[in-house]
N, C-alpha and C positions, 0 to 999 in steps of 0.2 A: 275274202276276210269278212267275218261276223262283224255287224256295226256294233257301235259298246253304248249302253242307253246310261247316262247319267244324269244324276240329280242337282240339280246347278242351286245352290244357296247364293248368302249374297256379303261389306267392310262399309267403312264410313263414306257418306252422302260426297263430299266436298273433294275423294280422291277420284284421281281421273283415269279408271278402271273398270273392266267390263259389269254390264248390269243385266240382271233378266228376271221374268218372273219365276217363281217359286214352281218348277213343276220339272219333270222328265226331261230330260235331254241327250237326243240319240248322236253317237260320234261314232265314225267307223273307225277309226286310232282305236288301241288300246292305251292312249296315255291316260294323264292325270288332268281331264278335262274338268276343274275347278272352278267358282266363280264366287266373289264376296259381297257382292251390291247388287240389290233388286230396286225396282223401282215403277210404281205403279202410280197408274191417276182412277182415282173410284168415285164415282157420280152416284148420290142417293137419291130420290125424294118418294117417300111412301113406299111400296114396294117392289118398284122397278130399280135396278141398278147398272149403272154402263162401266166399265171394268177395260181400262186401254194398258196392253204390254208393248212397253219395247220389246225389239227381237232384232235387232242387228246382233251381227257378227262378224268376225274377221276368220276368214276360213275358205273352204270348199261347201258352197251350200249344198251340194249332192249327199253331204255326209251327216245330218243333222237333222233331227227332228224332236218335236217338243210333243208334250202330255200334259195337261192340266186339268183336274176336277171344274166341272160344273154342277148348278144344281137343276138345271133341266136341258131338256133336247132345243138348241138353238134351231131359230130358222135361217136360211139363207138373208134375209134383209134384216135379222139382228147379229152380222159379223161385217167389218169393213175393215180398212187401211184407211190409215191417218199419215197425216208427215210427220218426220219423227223429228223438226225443230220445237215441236211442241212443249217437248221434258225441258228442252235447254231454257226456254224460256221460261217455264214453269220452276226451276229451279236457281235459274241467275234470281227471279223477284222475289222467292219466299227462303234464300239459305241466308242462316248466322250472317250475321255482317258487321263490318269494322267500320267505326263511325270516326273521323276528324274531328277536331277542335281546336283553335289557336289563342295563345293567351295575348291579352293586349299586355304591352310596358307601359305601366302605370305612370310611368317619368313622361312618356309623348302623348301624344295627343292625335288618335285615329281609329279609326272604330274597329272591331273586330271582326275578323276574315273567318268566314266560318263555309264551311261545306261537308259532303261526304264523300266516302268512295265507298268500293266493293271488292270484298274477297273471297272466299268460300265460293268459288265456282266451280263446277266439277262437269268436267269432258266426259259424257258418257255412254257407253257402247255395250251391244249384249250379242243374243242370237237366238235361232230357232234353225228349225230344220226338216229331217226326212225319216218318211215310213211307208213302205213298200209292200207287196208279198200277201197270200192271204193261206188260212191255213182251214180246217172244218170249224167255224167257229159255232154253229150250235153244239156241238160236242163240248166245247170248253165254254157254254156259260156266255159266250161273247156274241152281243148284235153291230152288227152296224147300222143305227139308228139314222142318219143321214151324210150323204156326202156333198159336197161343196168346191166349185171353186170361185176362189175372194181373193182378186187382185192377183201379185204373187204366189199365193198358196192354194196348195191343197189342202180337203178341210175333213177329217171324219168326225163323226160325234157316236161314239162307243156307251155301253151299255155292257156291265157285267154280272155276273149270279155272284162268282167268288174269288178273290184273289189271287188265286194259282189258276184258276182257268186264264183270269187274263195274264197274269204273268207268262202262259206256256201261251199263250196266242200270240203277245209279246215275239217272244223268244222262238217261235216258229216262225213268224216273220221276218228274223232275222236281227233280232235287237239281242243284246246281251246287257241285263238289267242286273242293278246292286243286288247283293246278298239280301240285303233291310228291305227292297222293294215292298217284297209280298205283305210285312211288317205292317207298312205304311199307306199301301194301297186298302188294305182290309178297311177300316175304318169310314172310307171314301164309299165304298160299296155296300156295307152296310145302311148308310144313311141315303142309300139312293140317289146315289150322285152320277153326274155322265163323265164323259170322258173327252175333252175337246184333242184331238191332235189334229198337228198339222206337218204339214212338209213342204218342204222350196219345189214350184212348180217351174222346173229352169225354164221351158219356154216362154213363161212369162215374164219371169225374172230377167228373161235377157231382153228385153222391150223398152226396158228403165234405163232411165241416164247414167244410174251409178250402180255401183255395187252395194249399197245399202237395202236395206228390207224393212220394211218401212212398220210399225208399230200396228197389233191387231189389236182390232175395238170390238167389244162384245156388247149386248146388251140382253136382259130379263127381268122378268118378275118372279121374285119370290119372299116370302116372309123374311129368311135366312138373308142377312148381310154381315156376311164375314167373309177373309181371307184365308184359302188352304197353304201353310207353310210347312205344315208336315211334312209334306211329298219332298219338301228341298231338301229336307236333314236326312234322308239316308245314305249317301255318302258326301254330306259338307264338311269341311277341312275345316274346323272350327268354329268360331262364333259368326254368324250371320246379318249383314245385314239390311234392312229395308225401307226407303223412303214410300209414305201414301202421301199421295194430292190430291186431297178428299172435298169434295165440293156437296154442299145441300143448299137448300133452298132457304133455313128457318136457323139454323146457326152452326155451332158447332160439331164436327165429330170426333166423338172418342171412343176408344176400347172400351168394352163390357166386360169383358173376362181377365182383365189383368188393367194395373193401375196407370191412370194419366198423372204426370208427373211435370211439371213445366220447366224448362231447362235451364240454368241459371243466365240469368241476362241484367244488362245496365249495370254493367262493370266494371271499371277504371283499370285501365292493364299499362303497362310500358309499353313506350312510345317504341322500343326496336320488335314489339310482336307483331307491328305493322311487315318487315320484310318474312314471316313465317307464321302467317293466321292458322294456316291448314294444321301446321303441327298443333298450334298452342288447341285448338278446338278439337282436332282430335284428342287429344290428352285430358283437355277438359268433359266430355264425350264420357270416355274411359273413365275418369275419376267418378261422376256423378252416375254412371251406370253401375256402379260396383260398389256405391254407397246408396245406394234406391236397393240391394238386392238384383240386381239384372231384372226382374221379370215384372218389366213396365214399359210403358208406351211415354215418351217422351214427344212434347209440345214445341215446334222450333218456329212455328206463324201463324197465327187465327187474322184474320181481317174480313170485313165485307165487301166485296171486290165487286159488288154491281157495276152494271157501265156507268149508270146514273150518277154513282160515291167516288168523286175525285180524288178524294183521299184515303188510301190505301196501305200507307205507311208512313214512319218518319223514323228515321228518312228512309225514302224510296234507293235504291241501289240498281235498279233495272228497270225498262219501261213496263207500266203496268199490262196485264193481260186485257189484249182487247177481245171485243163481244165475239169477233172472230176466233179469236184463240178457246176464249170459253166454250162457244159452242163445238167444236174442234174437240175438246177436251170431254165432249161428251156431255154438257150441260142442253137439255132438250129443251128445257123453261124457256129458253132463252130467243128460241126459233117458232113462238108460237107455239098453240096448243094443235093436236092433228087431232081433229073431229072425227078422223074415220080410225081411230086406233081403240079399239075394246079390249085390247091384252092386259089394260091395266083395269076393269072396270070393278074389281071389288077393293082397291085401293082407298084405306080411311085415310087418309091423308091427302083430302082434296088440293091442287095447286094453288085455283083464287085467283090463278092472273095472274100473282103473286113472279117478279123479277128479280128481286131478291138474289145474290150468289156469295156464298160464305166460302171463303179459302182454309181448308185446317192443311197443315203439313205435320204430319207425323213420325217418328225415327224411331224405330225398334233395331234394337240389338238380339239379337237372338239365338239359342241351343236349344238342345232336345234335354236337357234339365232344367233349364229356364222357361221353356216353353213348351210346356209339354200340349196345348192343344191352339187348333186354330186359332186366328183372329175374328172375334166376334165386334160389332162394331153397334153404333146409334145414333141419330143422328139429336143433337139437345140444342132447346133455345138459348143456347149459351152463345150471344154474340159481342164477348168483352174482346178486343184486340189484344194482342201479344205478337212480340219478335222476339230474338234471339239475336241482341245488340251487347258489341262491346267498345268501350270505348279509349281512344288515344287521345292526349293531348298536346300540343307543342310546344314548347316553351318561348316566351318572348324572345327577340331580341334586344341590343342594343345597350343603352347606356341605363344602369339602374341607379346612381349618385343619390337619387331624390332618395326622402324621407319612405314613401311608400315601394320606390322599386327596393332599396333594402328588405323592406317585409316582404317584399313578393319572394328577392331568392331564397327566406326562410321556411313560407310556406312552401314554395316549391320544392324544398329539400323534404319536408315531412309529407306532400302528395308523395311524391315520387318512392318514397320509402313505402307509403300502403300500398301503392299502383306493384310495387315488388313482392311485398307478402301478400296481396290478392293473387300474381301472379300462382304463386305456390301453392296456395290454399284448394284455387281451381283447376291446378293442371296435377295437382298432386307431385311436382318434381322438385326434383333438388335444386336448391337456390346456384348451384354450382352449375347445376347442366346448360345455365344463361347467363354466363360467364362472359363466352365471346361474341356473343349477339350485343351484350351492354355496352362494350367496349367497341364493339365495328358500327352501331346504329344510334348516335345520340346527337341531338343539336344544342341543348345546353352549354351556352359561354360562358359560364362559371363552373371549373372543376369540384366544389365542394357538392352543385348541386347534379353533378353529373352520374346517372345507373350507375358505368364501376366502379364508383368511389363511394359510392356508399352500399355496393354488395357486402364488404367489409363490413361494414357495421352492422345489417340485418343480419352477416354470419355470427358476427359477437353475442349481438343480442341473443339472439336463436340460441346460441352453448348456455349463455347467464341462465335462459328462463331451463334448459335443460338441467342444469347444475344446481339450482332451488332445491330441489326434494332433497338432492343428494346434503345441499347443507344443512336443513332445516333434520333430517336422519344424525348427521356428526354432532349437531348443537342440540339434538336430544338426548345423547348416547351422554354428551360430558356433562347436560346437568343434572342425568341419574347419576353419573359418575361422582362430582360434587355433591350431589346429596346421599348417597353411598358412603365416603369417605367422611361428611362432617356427624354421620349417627357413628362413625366407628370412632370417631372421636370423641365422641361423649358432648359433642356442642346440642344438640339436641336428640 
């Protein structure tokens, strides 16, 4: 049976669902080999770039193999494996996060208990794979620029004249690629791009403790710092999406070709979206993606994460990334300068010495009408911090008698009423659809100031201010109506 090569796209950061990078992917099934979450770490500084893909999967790695755009011929000592705790960590410290708060009762006397915790964690898994077989490849346009073996894999790095040569070179080695392929690959080859694939080298593979396959790291120089997401849309099952953990030396990174948009954050939400953060952020996600227009790059953590800068966030939700995990992640700064490396030597962007490490985390959502070209990227001295915090509060306990605990459970009725129409505003849902989350998730010992006792009233409200126009329409129709009827009367 022919293997079937498809294009793996990618859903939101925080679901715990396979991930991969943006590129080809060979399955010998003819199913519906799909994927919605990619996730990549990209290291800039001047114009070398280190570019690490997860590539697990859950499968037969006899059966799979990946393709991805480069923009030059790697060497052997710019490809390796990394361990792939890497992402976990890198995404427990910089995702959305739900912050605690407790109020004191103004009636006692004790100070207030304050902490945080962590939600938006997301379990995540991908794959790569196999490509075999050789066919005339100067007759189609195709070289084999160099071969490799790195770790687990086998490694080519491809070179084509035209998209149908490689697609039949493809396809004579035994790959059965999307209709859109050829679409999509043109583009790639025109601009003179190579062609990374790789494949599961099972006897290698089988040497390792586990059946994991452990994340490839690349590194180059080139002018060009951008992301190829093209190649994922020709047969993605929808909207797309993709986490980058983008690290520079000098500050932030952002898109160049489509808008940076910072996510809405330091938000007052109900206390019961503590037992379902995943959904309300996804929705929330959802709503502000589709009010940006789709086609922007959303801001979810900027911080300076040098070893040296102990502070990192506030609050922290995960232990910060140590100098090991940095360097790990592909940041060189970090390991010393290598005196014997001239690959960089017309780079303006001298280093300095300079330790320095900026964290940006970036979230695109994405289609091939929302995104019709790569990701272009830059790296700006833009070192302000940002996260993507929301927050709970908890309500006192105890005895409110006094003078002030009255005012508290007054104010607490009217937080708790915005904390509900924030809720709506940001997830765009119906006050209704948090119904039984109000009522199974509240600590408030006073009923009046309790979520479902006062859903009721936000729904009242909500009909009143709907019902405005419509009266303010009735009470203009009757006082033409009166002034109608007092000229037929002859009073004026």
């Amino acid at each position: 049976m022919k293997k079937k090569l498809f294009i793996i796209a990618t859903a939101i950061a925080i679901s715990p669902i396979l991930f991969s990078f943006c590129g080809f992917y060979v399955s010998k099934a003819d199913g519906t080999l799909k994927n919605k979450t990619s996730q990549v770490i990209l290291v800039r500084d001047g114009n070398k770039t280190v570019l690490t893909m997860y590539n697990d999967f859950k499968g037969d790695t006899k059966d799979f193999a990946m393709v991805v755009p480069v923009p030059v011929v790697l060497g052997k000592d710019d490809i390796k494996v990394v361990d792939q705790s890497i992402f976990q960590r890198l995404n427990d410290y910089s995702a959305p996060r739900l912050v605690e708060y407790w109020d004191q009762n103004p009636c006692d006397q004790y100070t207030v208990n304050e902490s945080s915790i962590s939600m938006a964690k997301a379990d995540i898994v991908s794959q790569r794979g196999n490509a075999n077989k050789r066919v005339k490849d100067k007759d189609l346009g195709v070289k084999v620029e160099a071969k490799y073996l790195i770790g687990e894999y086998d490694i080519l790095i491809l070179s084509a004249k035209e998209s149908g040569g490689l697609k039949e070179w493809l396809t004579s080695n035994g790959y059965k690629i999307p209709e859109a392929a050829e679409e999509v690959l043109d583009p790639y080859i025109k601009s003179n791009l190579k062609f990374f694939v790789v494949k599961v080298n099972e006897k290698e593979k089988n040497k390792l403790n586990n059946n994991f396959l452990r994340p490839i790291q690349i590194n180059f120089n080139s002018p060009k710092f951008m992301l190829p997401i093209r190649l994922g849309m020709a047969n993605a099952d929808g909207d797309q999406d993709l986490i980058v953990y983008a690290f520079s030396r000098k500050g932030r990174i952002e898109c160049t070709n489509y808008r940076n948009v910072n996510i809405a954050t330091d938000k007052n939400i109900p206390l019961f979206v503590q037992k379902n953060f995943n959904s309300f952020y996804s929705n929330l996600f959802t709503k502000q993606w589709d009010n940006e227009d789709k086609s922007v790059a959303f801001l979810e953590y900027a911080w300076d994460v040098s070893p040296q800068n102990f502070y990192h966030c506030d609050p922290c939700i995960a232990t910060a990334p140590s100098q090991q995990d940095l360097v790990q992640s592909g940041v060189w700064w970090l390991g010393g300068k290598d005196w014997s490396d001239y690959s960089d030597i017309n780079n303006d962007e001298p280093d300095n010495g300079s330790k320095n490490v900026h964290f940006t985390r970036l979230h695109f959502r994405y289609n091939r009408k929302s995104f019709a070209q790569d990701l272009s990227f830059q790296v700006t001295p833009n070192t302000e911090t940002f996260q993507a915090r929301y927050v709970i509060t908890h309500p006192a306990t105890g005895n409110f008698d006094c003078t002030a605990g009255k005012k508290y459970l007054q104010d607490l009725k009217l937080r708790r009423k915005k904390e509900l129409n924030e809720l709506t505003i940001l997830t765009g849902t119906n006050i209704n659809n948090w119904q039984e989350a109000a009522a199974q998730n509240d600590e408030a010992s006073t009923t009046e100031t309790q979520y479902a006792n006062l859903l009721p009233q936000i729904k009242e409200e909500e009909q009143k201010e709907k019902n405005i126009p419509a009266g303010f329409i009735v009470f203009g129709i009757a006082i033409l109506a009166s002034v109608s009827i007092i000229k037929w009367k002859g009073v004026i």
